[in-house]
C-alpha positions as CSV (number, residue, x, y, z in Angstrom):
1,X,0.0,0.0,0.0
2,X,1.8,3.3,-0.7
3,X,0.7,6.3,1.1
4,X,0.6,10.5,-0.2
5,X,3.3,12.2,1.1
6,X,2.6,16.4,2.3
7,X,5.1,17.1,-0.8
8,X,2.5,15.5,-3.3
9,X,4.9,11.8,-3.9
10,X,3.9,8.4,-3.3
11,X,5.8,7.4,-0.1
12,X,8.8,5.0,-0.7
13,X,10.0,3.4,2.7
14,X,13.8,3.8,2.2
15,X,14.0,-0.2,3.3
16,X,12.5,-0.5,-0.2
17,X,14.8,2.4,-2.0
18,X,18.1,1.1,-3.5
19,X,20.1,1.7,-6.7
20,X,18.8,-1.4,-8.3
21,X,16.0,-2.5,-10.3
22,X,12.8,-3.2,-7.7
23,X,11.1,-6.2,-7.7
24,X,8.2,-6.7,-9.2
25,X,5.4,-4.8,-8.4
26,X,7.4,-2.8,-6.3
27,X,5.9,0.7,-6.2
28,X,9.3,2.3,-6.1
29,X,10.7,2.6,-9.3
30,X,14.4,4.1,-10.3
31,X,13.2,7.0,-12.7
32,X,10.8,8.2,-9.8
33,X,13.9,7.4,-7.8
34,X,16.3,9.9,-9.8
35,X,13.6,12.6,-10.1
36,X,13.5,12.5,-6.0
37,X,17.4,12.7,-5.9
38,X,17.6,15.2,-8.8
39,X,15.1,17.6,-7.4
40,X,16.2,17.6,-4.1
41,X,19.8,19.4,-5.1
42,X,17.7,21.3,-8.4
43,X,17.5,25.6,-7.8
44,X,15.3,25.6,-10.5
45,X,13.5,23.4,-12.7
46,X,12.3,23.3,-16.8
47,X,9.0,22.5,-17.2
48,X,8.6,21.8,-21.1
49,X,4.5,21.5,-22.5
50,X,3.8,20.8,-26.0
51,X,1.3,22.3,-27.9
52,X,-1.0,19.5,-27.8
53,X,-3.8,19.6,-25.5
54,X,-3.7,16.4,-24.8
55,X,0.2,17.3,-22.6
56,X,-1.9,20.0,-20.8
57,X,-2.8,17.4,-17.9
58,X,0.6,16.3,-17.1
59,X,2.0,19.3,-16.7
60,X,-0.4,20.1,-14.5
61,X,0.2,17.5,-12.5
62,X,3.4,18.0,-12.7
63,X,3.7,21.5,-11.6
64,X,0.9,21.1,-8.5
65,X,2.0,17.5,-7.5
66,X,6.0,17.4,-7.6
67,X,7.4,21.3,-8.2
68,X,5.4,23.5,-6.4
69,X,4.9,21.1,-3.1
70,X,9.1,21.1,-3.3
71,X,8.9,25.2,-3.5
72,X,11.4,25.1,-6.2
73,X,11.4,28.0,-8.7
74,X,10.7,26.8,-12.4
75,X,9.9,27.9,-15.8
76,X,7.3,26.7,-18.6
77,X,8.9,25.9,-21.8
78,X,6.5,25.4,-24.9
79,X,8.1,23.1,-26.9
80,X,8.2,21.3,-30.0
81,X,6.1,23.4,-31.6
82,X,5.6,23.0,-35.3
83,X,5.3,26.8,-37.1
84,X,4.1,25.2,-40.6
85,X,0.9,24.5,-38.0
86,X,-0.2,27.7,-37.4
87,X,0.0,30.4,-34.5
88,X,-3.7,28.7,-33.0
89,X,-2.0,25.8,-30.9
90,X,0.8,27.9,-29.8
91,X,-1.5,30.6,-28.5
92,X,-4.0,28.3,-26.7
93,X,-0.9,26.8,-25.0
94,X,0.1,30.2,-23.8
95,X,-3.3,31.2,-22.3
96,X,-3.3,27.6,-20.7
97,X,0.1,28.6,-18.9
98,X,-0.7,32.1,-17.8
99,X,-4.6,30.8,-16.9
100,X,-2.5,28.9,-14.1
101,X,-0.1,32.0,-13.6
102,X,3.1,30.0,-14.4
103,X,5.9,31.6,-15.5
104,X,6.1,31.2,-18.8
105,X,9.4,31.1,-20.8
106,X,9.4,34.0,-24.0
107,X,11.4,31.9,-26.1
108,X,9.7,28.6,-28.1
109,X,11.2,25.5,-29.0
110,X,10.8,25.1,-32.3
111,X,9.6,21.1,-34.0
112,X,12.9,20.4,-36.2
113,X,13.7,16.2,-37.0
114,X,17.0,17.3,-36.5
115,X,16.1,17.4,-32.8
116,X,14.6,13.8,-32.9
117,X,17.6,12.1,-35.2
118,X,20.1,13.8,-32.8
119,X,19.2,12.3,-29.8
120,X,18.7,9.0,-31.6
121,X,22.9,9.5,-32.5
122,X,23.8,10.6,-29.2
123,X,24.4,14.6,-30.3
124,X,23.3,17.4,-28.2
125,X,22.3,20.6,-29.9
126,X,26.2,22.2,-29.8
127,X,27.2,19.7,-31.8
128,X,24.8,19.9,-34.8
129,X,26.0,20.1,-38.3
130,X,26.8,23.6,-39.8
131,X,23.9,24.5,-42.1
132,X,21.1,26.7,-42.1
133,X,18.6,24.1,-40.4
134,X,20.9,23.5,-37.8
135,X,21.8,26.9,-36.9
136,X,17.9,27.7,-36.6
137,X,17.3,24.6,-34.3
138,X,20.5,25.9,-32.4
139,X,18.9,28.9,-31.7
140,X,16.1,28.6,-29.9
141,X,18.3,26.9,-27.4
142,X,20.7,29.1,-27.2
143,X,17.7,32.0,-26.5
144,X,15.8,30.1,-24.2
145,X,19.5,29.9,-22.7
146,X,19.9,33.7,-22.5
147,X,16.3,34.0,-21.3
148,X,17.3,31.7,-18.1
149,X,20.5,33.7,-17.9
150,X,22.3,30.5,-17.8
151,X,26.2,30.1,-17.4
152,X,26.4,33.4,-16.2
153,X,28.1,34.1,-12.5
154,X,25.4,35.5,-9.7
């Protein structure tokens, strides 16, 4: 029987928390596991949503379940969205984020393959090829980048 913890997780007794695979129908799993260990050293968190309804849900749950019980500072990312499909998706997914008053990240993530085929070779997005796709898939990282002022000293 696993129990609600106050921060929104299914309790895992620690007698049942190890670095291997649980047994079987063990409610303790090792992704869950890492998430636990990751958040609890994380200053702030990335919350991507596609522009799908059907992703709306889980990010809700999410955000109210796992981040905000934890109090850690995040930002919503849309993401993946596809241009050639038109502004309406992209704009219903920003009035879903700011109807929950998230913060909500400026920069998009645009839908390139190259994105998909590159983490099926093992590349992150500095080492794309050089061409044009590749620099325009490059930069919406490297905005959303600036945006969270990252790698910059505090």
């Amino acid at each position: 029987m696993t129990s609600t913890g106050s921060n929104g997780w299914a309790s895992c007794p620690a007698s049942r928390m190890s670095t291997s695979t649980p047994r079987a129908g063990s409610t303790c799993r090792p992704a869950a596991e890492a998430l636990r260990v990751v958040l609890d050293v994380a200053d702030s968190v990335i919350v991507p949503i596609e522009t799908e309804p059907l992703s709306f849900d889980p990010t809700a749950r999410t955000i109210t379940k796992v981040i905000e019980p934890r109090g850690i500072p995040y930002t919503v990312v849309i993401n993946n969205w596809d241009p050639r499909d038109g502004m309406h998706d992209l704009n219903e997914t920003k009035e879903f984020v700011k109807a929950n008053k998230w913060p909500l990240a400026h920069t998009v993530i645009r839908h390139y393959k190259l994105h998909a085929r590159a983490s099926a070779d093992g590349q992150v997005v500095t080492e794309y090829p050089v061409n044009r796709v590749a620099l325009q898939a490059r930069e919406d990282f490297y905005k959303f980048a600036l945006e969270l002022n990252v790698g910059s000293a505090h």
